[in-house]
C-alpha positions in Angstrom: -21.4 -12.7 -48.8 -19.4 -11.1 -45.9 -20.8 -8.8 -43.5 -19.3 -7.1 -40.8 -21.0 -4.6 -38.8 -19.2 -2.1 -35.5 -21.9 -0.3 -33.3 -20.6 1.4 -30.3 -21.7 4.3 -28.1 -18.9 6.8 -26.6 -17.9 6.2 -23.7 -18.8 10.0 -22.4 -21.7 9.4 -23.7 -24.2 11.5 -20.5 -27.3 11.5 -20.2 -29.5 13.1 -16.8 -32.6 10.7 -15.3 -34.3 9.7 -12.0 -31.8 6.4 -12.1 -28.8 8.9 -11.8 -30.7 11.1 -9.3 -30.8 14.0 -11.6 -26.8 13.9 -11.8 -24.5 13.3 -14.7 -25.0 9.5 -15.7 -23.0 7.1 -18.7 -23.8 4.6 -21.3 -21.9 2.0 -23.3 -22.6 0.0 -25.3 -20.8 -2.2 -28.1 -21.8 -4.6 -31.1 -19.9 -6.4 -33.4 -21.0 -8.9 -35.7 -19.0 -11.1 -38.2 -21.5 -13.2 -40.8 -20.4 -15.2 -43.8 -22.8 -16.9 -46.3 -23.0 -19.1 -49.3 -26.3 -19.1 -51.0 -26.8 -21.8 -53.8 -29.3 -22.2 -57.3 -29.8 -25.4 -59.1 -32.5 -25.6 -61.2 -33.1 -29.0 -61.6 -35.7 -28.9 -64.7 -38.2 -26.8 -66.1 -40.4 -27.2 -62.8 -38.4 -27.4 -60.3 -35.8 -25.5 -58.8 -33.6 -25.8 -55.6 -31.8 -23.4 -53.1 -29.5 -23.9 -50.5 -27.4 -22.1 -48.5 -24.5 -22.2 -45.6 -23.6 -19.4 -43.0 -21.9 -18.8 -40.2 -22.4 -15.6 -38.0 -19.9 -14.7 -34.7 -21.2 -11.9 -31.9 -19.6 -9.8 -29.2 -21.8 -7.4 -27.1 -21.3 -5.2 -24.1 -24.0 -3.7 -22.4 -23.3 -1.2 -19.7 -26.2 1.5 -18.5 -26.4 3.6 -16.0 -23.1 4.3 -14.9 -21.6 6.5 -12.6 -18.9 7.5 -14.4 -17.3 7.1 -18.2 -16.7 3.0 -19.2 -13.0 2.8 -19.8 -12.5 0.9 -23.1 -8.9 -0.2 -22.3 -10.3 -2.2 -19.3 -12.7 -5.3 -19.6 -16.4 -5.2 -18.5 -15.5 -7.2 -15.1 -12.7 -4.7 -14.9 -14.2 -1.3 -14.5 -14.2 -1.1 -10.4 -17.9 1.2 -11.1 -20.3 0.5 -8.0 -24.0 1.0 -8.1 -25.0 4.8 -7.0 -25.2 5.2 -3.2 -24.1 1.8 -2.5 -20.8 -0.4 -2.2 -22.6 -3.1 -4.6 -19.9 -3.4 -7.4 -22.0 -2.9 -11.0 -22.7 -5.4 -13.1 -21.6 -5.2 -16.6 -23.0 -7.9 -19.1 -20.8 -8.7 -22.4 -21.6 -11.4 -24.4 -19.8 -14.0 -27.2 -21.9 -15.9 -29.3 -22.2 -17.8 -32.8 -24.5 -19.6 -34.7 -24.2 -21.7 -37.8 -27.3 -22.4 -40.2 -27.9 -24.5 -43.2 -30.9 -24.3 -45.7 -32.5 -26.0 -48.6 -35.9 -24.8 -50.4 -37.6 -27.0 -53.1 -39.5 -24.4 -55.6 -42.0 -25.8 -57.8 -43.6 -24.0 -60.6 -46.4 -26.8 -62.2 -47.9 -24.6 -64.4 -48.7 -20.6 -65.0 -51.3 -20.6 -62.3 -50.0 -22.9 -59.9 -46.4 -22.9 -57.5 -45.3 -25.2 -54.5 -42.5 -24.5 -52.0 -40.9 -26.9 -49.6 -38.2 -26.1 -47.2 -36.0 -26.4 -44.0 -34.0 -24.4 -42.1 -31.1 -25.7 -39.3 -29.7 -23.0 -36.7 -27.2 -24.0 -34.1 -26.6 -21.2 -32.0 -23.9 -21.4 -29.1 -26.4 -19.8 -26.6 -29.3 -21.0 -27.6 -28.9 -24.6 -28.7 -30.4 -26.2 -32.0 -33.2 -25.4 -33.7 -35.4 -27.0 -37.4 -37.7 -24.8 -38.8 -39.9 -25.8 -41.9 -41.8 -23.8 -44.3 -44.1 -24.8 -46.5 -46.2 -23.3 -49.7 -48.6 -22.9 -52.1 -49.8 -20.7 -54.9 -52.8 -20.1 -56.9 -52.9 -17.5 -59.7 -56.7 -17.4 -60.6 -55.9 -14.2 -62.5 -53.5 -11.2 -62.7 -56.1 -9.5 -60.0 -56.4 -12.5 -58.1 -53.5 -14.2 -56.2 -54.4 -16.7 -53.1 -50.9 -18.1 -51.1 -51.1 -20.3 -48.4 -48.1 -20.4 -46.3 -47.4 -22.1 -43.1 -44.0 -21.5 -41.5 -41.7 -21.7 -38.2 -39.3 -19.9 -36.8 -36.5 -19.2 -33.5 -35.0 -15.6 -33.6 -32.7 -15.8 -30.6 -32.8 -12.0 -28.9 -30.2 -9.3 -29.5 -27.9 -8.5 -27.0 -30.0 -5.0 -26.0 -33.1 -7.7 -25.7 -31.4 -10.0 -23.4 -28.5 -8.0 -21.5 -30.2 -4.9 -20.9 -31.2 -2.8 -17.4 -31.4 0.4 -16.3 -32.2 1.2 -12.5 -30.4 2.3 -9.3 -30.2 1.2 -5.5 -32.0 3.7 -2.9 
């Protein structure tokens, strides 16, 4: 699978608050997102089955609010010469590159009509974020078509977006 996703906000994009003191104010933002994965089956017998999987998945962000005056997309982020509102305190415009490259495998085991196991691990290296293993573990119990019982114990890192983590909005006064 390949996946590519573009997100951007105009640059004229206005938009009136208390941050811009009630006068015209700008927004930009920008998100692009390359993945590419490569998700496996093997069944290995009539129990049990395995999946496993590769991906790799490259970010670029720009997150600029609460400008004085249109971003110019032919200039870079540390480029734009804006200055916080009523000050001479250049504004601070966050972008961000990033990647992270993950590897799976899942053991599925089906012992009978009533009764499934599933076993598996998950390993993320993310160029912000550093390493991370996260295992899940399962089991299921058909008592009968109305009754289902699962117990599932899993763990999990989700780094945060680039609106999470580069974010603000404000002013000086």
């Amino acid at each position: 699978v390949v996946d590519y996703s573009h997100q951007e906000v105009a640059p004229d994009s206005r938009y009136v608050n208390i941050y811009t003191a009630f006068a015209s104010g700008y927004e930009y933002t920008r998100g692009d997102r390359l993945a590419i994965e490569q998700n496996l089956n093997w069944k290995l017998d009539d129990t049990h089955r395995v999946q496993g999987g590769l991906g790799y998945q490259r970010y670029y962000a720009i997150e600029a609010h609460s400008l004085p005056s249109p971003y110019d997309t032919g200039k870079g982020p540390a480029d734009q010469g804006l200055l916080y509102r009523n000050t001479n305190l250049p504004l601070t415009i966050y972008d961000a590159r990033y990647s992270n490259v993950s590897a799976y495998a899942q053991l599925q085991s089906e012992w009978n009509a009533q009764f499934s196991t599933m076993a598996g691990l998950r390993i993320d290296h993310h160029s912000a974020y550093g390493n991370s293993t996260n295992p899940r573990l399962g089991a299921v119990w058909r008592q009968s078509e109305q009754h289902v019982f699962k117990a599932l114990y899993g763990a999990a890192f989700r780094a945060p977006s680039p609106e999470e983590s580069l974010s603000y909005f404000g002013a000086f006064d």
